[in-house]
C-alpha positions in Angstrom: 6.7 1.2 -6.3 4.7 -1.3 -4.7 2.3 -3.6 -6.0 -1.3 -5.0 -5.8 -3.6 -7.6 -6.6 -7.6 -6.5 -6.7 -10.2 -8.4 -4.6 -7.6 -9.9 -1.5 -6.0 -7.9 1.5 -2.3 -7.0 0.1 0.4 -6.7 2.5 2.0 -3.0 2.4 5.8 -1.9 3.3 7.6 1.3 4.9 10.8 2.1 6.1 10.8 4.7 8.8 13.1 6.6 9.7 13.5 9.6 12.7 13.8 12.5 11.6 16.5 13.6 14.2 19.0 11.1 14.1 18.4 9.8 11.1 18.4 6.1 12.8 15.9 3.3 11.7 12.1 3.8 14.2 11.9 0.0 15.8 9.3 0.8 18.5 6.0 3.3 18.8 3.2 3.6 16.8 3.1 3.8 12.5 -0.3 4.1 11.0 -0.3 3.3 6.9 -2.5 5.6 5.1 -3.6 4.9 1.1 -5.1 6.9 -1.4 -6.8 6.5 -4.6 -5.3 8.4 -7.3 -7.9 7.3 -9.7 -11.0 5.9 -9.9 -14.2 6.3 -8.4 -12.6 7.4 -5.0 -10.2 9.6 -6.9 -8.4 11.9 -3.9 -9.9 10.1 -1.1 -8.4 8.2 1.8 -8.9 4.5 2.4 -10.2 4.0 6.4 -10.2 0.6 7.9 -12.4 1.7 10.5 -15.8 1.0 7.9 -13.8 -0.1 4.6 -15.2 2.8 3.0 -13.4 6.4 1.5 -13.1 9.6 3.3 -12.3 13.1 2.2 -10.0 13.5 5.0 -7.2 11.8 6.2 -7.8 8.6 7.2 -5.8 5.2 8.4 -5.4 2.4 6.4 -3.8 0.6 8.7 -1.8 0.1 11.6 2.0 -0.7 11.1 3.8 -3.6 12.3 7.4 -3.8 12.7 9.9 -6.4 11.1 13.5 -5.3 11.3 15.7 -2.2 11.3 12.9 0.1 10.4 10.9 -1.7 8.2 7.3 -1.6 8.9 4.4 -3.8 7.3 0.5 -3.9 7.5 -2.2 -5.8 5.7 -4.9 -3.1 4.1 -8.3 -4.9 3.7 -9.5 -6.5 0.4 -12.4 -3.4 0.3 -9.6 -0.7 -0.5 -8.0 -2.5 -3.6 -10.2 -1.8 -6.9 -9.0 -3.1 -10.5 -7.1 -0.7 -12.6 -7.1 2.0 -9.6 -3.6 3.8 -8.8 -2.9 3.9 -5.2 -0.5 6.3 -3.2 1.0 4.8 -0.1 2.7 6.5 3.0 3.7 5.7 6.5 3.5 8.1 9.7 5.0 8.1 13.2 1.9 8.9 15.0 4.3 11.5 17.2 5.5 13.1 13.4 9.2 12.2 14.6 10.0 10.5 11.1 11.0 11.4 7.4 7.9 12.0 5.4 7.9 10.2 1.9 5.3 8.3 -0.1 5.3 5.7 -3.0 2.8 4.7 -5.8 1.2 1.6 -5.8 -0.3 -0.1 -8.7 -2.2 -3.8 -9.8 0.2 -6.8 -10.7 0.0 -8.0 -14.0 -0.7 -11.5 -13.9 1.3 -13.6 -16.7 -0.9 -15.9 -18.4 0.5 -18.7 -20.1 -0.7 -19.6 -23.3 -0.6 -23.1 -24.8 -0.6 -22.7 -29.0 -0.9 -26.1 -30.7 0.1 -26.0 -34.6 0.6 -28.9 -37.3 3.0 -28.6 -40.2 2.4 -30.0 -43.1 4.7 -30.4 -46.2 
């Protein structure tokens, strides 16, 4: 599971992997995709293109690459809404990698809480 904090562009991750040889993808084309799983935009797709929702399959964002297989990309502040549950997946625009997909869902943010109390005896 990944997380997210409302209002700011949040960095995403994916590992991708080929399909065929089962070796880490380092090179090509990954495209990030995100949809709401509640939520006004229930079942819709984030698209960078506008920062709006579609009903049909649209990218998030376009993948960079780190290391080994591991892929980031920033999605833009529009797409994250308070209390909204996010799925998150990764494709090799040529479909040459292992599908799989992960929830993502708001960081709590610790407050710290000063209590001040006198004893008397």
């Amino acid at each position: 599971m990944q997380s997210f904090t409302a209002g700011i562009a949040n960095t995403v991750f994916a590992d991708m992997v080929a399909r065929a040889s089962g070796a880490p993808i380092v090179a090509g084309t990954i495209n990030f995709y995100l949809i709401a799983k509640s939520g006004a935009n229930a079942d819709k797709w984030f698209q960078t293109s506008d920062d709006t929702w579609s009903a049909t399959e649209a990218v998030a964002a376009a993948g960079t690459h780190k290391a080994d297989g591991h892929w980031t990309a920033s999605i833009d502040q529009a797409a994250w809404t308070a209390g909204v549950r996010y799925q998150l997946y990764a494709k090799e625009s040529g479909n040459l990698h292992i599908p799989y997909s992960e929830e993502v869902m708001e960081q709590n943010i610790e407050a710290n809480i000063t209590v001040q109390t006198t004893v008397t005896g």
